[in-house]
C-alpha positions as a Markdown table, in Angstrom:
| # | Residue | x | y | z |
|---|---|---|---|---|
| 1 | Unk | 63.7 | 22.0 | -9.0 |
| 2 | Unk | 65.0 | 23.9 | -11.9 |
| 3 | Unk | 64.0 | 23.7 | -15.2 |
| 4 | Unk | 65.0 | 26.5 | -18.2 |
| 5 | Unk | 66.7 | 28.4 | -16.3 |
| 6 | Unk | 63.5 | 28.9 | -14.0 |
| 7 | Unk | 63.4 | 27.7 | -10.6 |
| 8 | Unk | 60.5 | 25.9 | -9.2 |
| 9 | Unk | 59.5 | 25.0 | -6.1 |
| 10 | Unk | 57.7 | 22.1 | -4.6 |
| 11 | Unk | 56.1 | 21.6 | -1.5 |
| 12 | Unk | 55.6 | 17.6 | -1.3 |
| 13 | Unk | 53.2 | 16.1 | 1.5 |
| 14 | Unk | 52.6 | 12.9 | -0.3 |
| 15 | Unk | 55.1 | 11.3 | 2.1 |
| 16 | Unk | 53.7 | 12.9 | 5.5 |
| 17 | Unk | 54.2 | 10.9 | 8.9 |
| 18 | Unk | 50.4 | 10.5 | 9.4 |
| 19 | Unk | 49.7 | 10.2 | 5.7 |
| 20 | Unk | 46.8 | 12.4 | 4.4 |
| 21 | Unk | 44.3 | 14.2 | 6.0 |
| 22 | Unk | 41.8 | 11.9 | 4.7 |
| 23 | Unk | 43.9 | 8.7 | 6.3 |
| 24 | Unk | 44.2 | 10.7 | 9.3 |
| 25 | Unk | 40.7 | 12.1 | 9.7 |
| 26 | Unk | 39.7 | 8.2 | 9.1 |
| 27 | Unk | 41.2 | 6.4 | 12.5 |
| 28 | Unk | 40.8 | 9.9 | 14.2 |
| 29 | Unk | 38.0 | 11.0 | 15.7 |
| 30 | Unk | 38.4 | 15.8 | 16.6 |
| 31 | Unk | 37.1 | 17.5 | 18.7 |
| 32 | Unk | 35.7 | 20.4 | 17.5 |
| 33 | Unk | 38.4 | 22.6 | 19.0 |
| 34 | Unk | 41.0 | 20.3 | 16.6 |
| 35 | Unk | 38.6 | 20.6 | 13.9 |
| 36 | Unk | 38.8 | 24.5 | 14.0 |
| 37 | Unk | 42.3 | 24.5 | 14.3 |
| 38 | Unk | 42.8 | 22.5 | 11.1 |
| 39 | Unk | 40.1 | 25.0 | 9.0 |
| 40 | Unk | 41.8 | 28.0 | 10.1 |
| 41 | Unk | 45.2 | 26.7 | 9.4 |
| 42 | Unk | 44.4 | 25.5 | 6.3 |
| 43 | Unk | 43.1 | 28.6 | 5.4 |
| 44 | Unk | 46.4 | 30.5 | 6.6 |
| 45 | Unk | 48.4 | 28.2 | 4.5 |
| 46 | Unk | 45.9 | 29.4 | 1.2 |
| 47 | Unk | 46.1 | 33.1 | 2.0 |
| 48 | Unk | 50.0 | 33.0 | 2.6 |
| 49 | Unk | 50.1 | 31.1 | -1.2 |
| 50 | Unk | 48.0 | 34.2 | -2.5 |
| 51 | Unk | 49.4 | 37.1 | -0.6 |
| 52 | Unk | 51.5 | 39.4 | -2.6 |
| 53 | Unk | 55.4 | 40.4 | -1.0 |
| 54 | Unk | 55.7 | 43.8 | -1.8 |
| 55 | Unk | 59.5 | 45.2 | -1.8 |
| 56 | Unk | 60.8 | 42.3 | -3.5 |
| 57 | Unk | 61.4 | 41.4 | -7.3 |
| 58 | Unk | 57.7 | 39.7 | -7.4 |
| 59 | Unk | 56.9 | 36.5 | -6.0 |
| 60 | Unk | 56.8 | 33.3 | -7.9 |
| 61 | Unk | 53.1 | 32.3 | -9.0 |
| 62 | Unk | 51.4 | 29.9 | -7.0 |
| 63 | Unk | 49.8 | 27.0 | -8.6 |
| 64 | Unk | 47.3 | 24.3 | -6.3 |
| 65 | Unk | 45.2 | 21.8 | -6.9 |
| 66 | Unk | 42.1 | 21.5 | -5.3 |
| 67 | Unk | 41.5 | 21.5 | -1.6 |
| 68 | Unk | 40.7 | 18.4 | -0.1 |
| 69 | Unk | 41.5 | 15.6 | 2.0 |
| 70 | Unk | 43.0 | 13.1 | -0.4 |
């Protein structure tokens, strides 16, 4: 979206095919292979949000909420 002349972006999940994690973790049972593959890319999803891109004109600030299934 932009707003002021400053450009914001959005990254929307609200509308995912399997609806949230929590919906999804409720009629699925993981395995703890799956369960480790969801931690660890939910983890390289944060630390790509917080990385800094050097050689560029800055990177926009990243702004979450809190992590959790809902």
């Amino acid at each position: 979206t932009s707003r002021n002349s400053s450009t914001q972006l959005w990254l929307i999940t609200h509308y995912h095919e399997h609806g949230s994690l929590y919906d999804f973790l409720q009629r699925q049972t993981l395995e703890p292979q799956l369960a480790l593959r969801l931690a660890v890319s939910a983890a390289c999803g944060l630390a790509h949000l917080h990385v800094e891109i050097f050689g560029t004109q800055g990177k926009p600030a990243i702004a979450h909420r809190d992590l959790k299934s809902r």
